[in-house]
C-alpha angles and dihedrals in degrees: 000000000000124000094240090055090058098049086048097049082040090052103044088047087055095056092044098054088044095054091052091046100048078046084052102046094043096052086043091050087047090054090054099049096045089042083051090052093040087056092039090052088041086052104045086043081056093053091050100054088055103047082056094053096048089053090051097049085044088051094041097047087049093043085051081047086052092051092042095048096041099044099100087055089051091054088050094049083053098051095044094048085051102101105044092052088056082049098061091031086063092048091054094048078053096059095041115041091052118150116261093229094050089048091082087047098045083041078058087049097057101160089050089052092052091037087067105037090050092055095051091047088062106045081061092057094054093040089059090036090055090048090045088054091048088042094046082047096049092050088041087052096048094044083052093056101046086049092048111029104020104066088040091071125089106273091236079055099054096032127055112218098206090046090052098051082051096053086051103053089050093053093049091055100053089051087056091253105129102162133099123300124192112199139181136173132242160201129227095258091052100257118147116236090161138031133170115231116282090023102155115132118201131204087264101050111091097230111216116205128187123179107248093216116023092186099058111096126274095264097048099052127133134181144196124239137201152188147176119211101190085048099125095043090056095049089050098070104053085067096037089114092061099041073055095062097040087056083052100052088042085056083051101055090039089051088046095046084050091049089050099052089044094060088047087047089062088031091064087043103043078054091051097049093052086057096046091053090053094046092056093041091064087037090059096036091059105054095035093056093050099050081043087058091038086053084054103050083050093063096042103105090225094061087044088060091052127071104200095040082058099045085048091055094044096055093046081060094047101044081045094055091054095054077051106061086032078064094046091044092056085055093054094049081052082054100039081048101053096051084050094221126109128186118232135179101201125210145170111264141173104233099206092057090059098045085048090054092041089052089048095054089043103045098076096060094045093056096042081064090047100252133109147238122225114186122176116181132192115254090216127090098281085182106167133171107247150148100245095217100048098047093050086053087065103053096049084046089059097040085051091051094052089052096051104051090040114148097260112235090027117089110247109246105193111194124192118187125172130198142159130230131170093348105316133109098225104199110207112206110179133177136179085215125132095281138219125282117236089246095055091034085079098047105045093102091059118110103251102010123133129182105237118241092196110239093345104114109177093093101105134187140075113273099269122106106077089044089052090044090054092045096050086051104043086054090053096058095254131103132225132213139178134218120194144176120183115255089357097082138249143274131211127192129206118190113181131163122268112220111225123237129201 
């Protein structure tokens, strides 16, 4: 798959996935804030019956005052009314208990008869009229009062407390809120003269707030108010099963980014590998075709005849074959790489002494191109665990690297320095060579991968080494590191653990 096509199908995903979240977050956030209206309008229907049930227990305590109050007048009305109730009671005994043989003769006397129907009709009128004024008094007395005398008490007076938190709770109830409520009472200029225990709003808590008494005048108002700390929890779940569903589809644009840098990943590598193929290709090809040529002049009858064209092309075999194996090597390390397991025959070894080896072998070919070697050891025990062969591989992968990206037209100075600190053997390999870049410094240690030179192309191999040094060393407990400038030169530094000797 091309790269294009991936950054379009990634692309196309990303939007994708943006456009259902910001779907996702906008309907969640709508919930909220409807959930948020539908409680505050719960919560304030709630005020409001209350306040409605504290006037009519005030009206109906002061009404029960009124009766109290006015009863001896009522007894007196009664009294008084007495006998002209037993007046039109009599009448109406009169009217009624006639005698059955008088009826025909009182039928023949018609205006008698309505006369007195008619009075007794309206002695009961103005019986009921004379108890509805008493009665209207008696309410116009008592609405007096509570205007009067009622707001002028002191609120905790006129409110029970204890009455109020149960009518409350009640309320709540019937509005579907059962959590925890804090309330407190208070004055028109926001002062508490009552708070339930644990009141203590914070910044974060919504305050509701009702006027007790609607009816009191504006300067002697007071309200309730009301709060519920465990408010936003509540609302919030009633939305769990879409924060649910956003932490789904979270899981699925993490999963989809993974799986993304996972394909350009092998991708890379897939790349990496191609170029690896064709490096080795021309790096077989060389060295095949030579020792191919070499195998020609030999049987040639005219080299044959001459000693020192012989010895020549035997040594251009010889020096060809082993390219050659140094190539194959290097496939084995990628293979040894991949499995991840090296083997490894591990011995006690004084570093110095194989870094000093290692210099010796390498010198020569560092002066024949004109630079130096500058090796400074330790003069401790610089006694490591170690495969022989292996560590020394890294040390000739490191001197080679150092060779290959030298600064062209300045002569390559290659310094080594060892030292030990807190029990570890540290290894100092420095070169003046053209340096690492900050964006490939962290990526020379990748399998394949190779810091470009521009359009310089006489830097051959395969992308390995580095990746076959860190490895070693990893294996063997230590850690490597690397410090570059560009055009200043690189550093590369080896810890490894001492072992400790009586």
């Amino acid at each position: 798959m091309r790269k294009s096509t991936i950054w379009v199908l990634v692309t196309i995903m990303a939007l994708t996935f943006v456009c259902l979240l910001f779907i996702q977050i906008t309907y969640l956030n709508n919930v909220i804030q409807m959930r948020k209206e539908q409680f505050s309008l719960a919560v304030k229907r709630s005020l409001y019956d209350v306040s409605e049930a504290l006037e009519r227990d005030e009206s109906i305590r002061y009404l029960q005052e009124g009766v109290n109050e006015s009863q001896k007048r009522l007894i007196s009305y009664e009294f008084n009314s007495k006998e002209e109730n037993k007046y039109i009671k009599s009448d109406s005994s009169k009217i009624t208990l006639l005698p059955s043989k008088d009826i025909f003769s009182s039928y023949k006397n018609k205006d008698n008869y309505q006369n007195n129907v008619t009075k007794t009709y309206i002695g009961i009128q103005e019986m009921l009229k004379k108890q509805y004024l008493y009665q209207k008094g008696l309410l116009n007395d008592v609405v007096l009062k509570i205007l009067n005398t009622a707001s002028f008490q002191p609120i905790l007076e006129r409110v029970d407390t204890r009455q109020l938190e149960s009518y409350l709770r009640a309320e709540l109830l019937n509005n579907d809120i059962n959590i925890v409520f804090k309330f407190a009472i208070s004055d028109g200029h926001g002062k508490l003269l009552y708070k339930s225990q644990g009141y203590a709003p914070t910044s974060k808590n919504v305050v509701y707030s009702q006027i007790i008494f609607p009816n009191d005048a504006p300067d002697r108002t007071h309200y309730i108010k009301i709060y519920f700390p465990t408010q936003t929890k509540y609302i919030m779940q009633s939305v769990e099963f879409m924060i649910t569903s956003f932490i789904f589809t979270l899981v699925m644009l993490l999963t989809f980014i993974f799986t993304i840098v996972i394909a350009l990943r092998q991708k890379k590598l897939s790349d990496m590998k191609t170029d690896f193929i064709n490096n080795m290709t021309h790096e077989f090809k060389t060295p095949i075709s030579t020792i191919s040529l070499a195998a020609q002049m030999l049987n040639d009858q005219s080299v044959g005849k001459n000693p020192k064209m012989i010895e020549h092309v035997a040594k251009v075999i010889i020096d060809e074959s082993s390219r050659l194996r140094f190539q194959v090597d290097k496939v084995l390390q990628m293979s040894l790489l991949e499995k991840h397991k090296v083997m490894m025959r591990l011995t006690m070894l004084d570093a110095n002494t194989v870094i000093d080896k290692a210099i010796s072998t390498f010198r020569l070919k560092i002066e024949k191109l004109g630079g130096e070697i500058n090796a400074h050891l330790c003069d401790e025990e610089t006694l490591v665990e170690v495969d022989e062969m292996h560590f020394t591989n890294v040390i000739f992968n490191l001197f080679d690297n150092a060779l290959k990206y030298a600064y062209e037209g300045r002569p390559l100075k290659l310094h080594i320095e060892t030292r030990t600190r807190n029990g570890k053997l540290e290894i100092e390999i420095e070169d003046n060579g053209i340096g690492i870049k900050k964006e490939d410094l962290k990526k020379i240690f990748e399998k394949f991968y190779r810091v470009s030179t521009g359009n310089i192309h006489n830097v051959k191999g395969f992308g390995l080494g580095l990746a076959y040094v860190q490895k070693i060393i990893e294996d063997l407990k230590g850690t490597i590191h690397a410090e570059s400038e560009v055009n200043i030169g690189t550093k590369f530094i080896i810890v490894l653990p001492l072992i400790k000797t009586d």
